[in-house]
N, C-alpha and C positions, 0 to 999 in steps of 0.2 A: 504494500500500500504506500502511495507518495503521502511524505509529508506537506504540509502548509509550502514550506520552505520551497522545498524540490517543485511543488507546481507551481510559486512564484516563480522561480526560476525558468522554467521551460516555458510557463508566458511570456519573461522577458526578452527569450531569443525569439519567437515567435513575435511578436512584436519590431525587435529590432531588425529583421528580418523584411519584415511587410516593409517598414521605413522607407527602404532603398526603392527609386522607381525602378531601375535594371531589373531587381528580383519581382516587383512585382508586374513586370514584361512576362520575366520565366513562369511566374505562376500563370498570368490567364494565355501563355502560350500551351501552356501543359494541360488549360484546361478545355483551349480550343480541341487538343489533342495530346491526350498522356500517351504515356510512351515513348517518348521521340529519345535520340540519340543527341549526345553532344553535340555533333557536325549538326543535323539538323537543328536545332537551337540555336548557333552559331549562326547559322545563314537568316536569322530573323533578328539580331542582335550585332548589331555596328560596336562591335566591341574586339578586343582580342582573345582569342583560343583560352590564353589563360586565365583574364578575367573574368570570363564567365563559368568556366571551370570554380572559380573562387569563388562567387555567387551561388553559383548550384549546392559549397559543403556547406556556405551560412544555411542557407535552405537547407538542407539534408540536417544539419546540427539541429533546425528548429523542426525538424520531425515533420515540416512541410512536403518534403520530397523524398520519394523514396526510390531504391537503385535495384534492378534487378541483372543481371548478367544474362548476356543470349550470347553464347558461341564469345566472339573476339569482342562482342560491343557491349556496352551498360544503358541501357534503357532507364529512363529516368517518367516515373509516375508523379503526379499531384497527389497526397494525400491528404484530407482535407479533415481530420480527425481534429487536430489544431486547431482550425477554423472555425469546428464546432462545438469544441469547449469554451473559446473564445465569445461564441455568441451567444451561449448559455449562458457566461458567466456577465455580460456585459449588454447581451440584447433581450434575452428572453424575458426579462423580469420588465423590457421598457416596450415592444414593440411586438408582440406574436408575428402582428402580419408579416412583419418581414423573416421571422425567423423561419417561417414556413416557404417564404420566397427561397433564403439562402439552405434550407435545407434541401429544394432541390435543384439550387445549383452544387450541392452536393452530389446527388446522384448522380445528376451529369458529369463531375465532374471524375467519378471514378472510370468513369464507360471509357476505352481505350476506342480509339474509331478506327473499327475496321469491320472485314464482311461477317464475324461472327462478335457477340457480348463477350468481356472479360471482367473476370472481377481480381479484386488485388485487396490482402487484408495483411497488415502490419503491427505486429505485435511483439511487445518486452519479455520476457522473461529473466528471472535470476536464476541462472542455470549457465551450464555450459554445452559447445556442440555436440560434444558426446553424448550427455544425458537428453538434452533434445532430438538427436539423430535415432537413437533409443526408443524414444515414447511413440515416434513416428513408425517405425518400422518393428519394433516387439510386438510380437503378436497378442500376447498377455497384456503388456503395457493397455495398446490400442485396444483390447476387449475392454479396460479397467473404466476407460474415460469414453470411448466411440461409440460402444454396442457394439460393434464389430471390430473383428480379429482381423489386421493387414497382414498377410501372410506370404510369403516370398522369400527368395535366396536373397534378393534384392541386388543383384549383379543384374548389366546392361544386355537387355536383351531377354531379359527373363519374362516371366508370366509371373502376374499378381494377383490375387483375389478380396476383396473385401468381403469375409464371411460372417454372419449370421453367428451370435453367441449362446444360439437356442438348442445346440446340440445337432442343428439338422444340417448341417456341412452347408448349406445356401451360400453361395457368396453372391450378395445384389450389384454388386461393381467386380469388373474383372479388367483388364487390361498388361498392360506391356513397361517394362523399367527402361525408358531413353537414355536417364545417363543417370550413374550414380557417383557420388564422390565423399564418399564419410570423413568426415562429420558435417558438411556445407551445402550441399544442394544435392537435390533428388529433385529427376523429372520425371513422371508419370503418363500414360495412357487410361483417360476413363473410359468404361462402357458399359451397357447393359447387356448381362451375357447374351441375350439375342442379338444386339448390334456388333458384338467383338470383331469379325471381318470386316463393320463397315463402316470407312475412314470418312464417311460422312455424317457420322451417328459418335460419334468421340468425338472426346474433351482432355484436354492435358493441364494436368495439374503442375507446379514449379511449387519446392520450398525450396527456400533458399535462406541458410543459416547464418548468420555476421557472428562473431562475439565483439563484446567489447567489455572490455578490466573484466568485472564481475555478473554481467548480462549478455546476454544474448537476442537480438534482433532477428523474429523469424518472420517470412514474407511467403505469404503463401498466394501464388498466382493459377487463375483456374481461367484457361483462355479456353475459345473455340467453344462455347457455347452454343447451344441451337438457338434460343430467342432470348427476349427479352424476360420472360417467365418463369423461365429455367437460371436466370441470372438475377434474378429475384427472389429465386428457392435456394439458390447458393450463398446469397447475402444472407439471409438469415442463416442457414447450417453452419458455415465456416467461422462467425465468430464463438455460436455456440461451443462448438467442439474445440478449439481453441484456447475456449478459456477454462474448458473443464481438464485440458491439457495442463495451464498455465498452473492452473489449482493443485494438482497432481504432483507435477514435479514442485513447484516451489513449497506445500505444505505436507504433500504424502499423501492426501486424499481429494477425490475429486469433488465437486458440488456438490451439496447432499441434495438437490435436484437433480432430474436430469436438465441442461440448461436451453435444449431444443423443443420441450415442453414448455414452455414461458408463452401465452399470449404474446402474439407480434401486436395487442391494442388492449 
């Protein structure tokens, strides 16, 4: 749990942050379009390579922007989670209407734009990659917190199943391991075992592990969605499970709900 202190302080980078007109370029370019690459960035910014590289860590420090790796390049997301504690704590109590305006230029502003929805969820833990890399891929672990057992060699190229912890071997997700690299990132193939042959019916999950001192930064990216519905059912699932993840490792036990049961209203 942060203290008073510690969430002063990450408002004040967040804050100092929004200050600069430059960064607040990168933000509503990121929100015209998250995702984009440094070079792209660059080419909408009259600036130099390194300066805006410089720009991007203030942002990234204030928890604004978050970084994912694909292959050689780093992809850079808007995350607008800042924004909206920021507007809780400063709008909510003085103007609803707007806080309903900016909550969905929230939404928008996660949608990655391309031919399929992606969602992108960014979370702290006190842990480290190993014990994170762990809870994702032990099979017991992920029974403890998910309902379901992830089960796999978890080598690239393998077959994975997400099964059912009812005894009846059911896995309702099946799919393929893209890349694996322990303790920092694992790329996944989702599917419905009836879809497993059809690359138009999968979804590919990304975590992707940072540590930092005594935390750990986990990014879990779920692209290639089929619609917008299906990206709205993932919004709600991935923070649940996440945080009954979070609960798990940092205290030993998960939610004493389950946290996907909650009224979404």
């Amino acid at each position: 749990m942060h203290t008073s202190d510690e969430t002063d302080d990450e408002t004040d980078k967040a804050f100092k942050a929004l200050a600069d007109p430059t960064r607040r370029r990168l933000l509503d370019l990121l929100h015209e379009r998250s995702g984009q690459t440094l070079g792209e960035l660059c080419g909408h910014i009259d600036m130099a390579r390194q300066s805006v590289t410089q720009h991007l860590a203030v942002l990234e420090a204030a928890n604004l922007v978050s970084t994912v790796r694909r292959g050689r390049e780093k992809l850079h997301y808007l995350n607008p989670v800042p924004l909206h504690e920021m507007q809780e704590r400063w709008i909510e109590k003085f103007e609803r209407p707007r806080l309903r305006a900016l909550s969905a230029v929230k939404r928008r502003a996660e949608e990655v734009m391309s031919d399929k929805p992606t969602f992108v969820y960014v979370t702290y833990i006190e842990s480290t990659p190993e014990a994170v890399w762990r809870a994702l891929t032990d099979a017991e672990l992920t029974a403890s917190y998910w309902g379901h057992s992830n089960v796999s060699d978890w080598r690239p190229g393998s077959r994975w199943e997400h099964r059912r912890t009812d005894g009846s071997g059911i896995a309702d997700v099946v799919g393929t391991v893209l890349e694996s690299e322990p303790p920092t990132r694992l790329v996944t193939v989702w599917a419905d075992p009836a879809d497993e042959d059809n690359p138009d019916k999968q979804s590919r999950v990304t975590f992707d592990i940072h540590p930092h001192a005594d935390i750990v930064r986990l990014t879990v990216t779920h692209e290639d969605l089929p619609d917008e519905t299906a990206r709205g059912e993932v919004a709600l699932g991935w923070p649940a499970v996440l945080s009954n993840l979070k609960s798990l490792i940092e205290t030993g036990s998960p939610l004493p709900q389950e946290p996907w049961l909650v009224p979404s209203r």
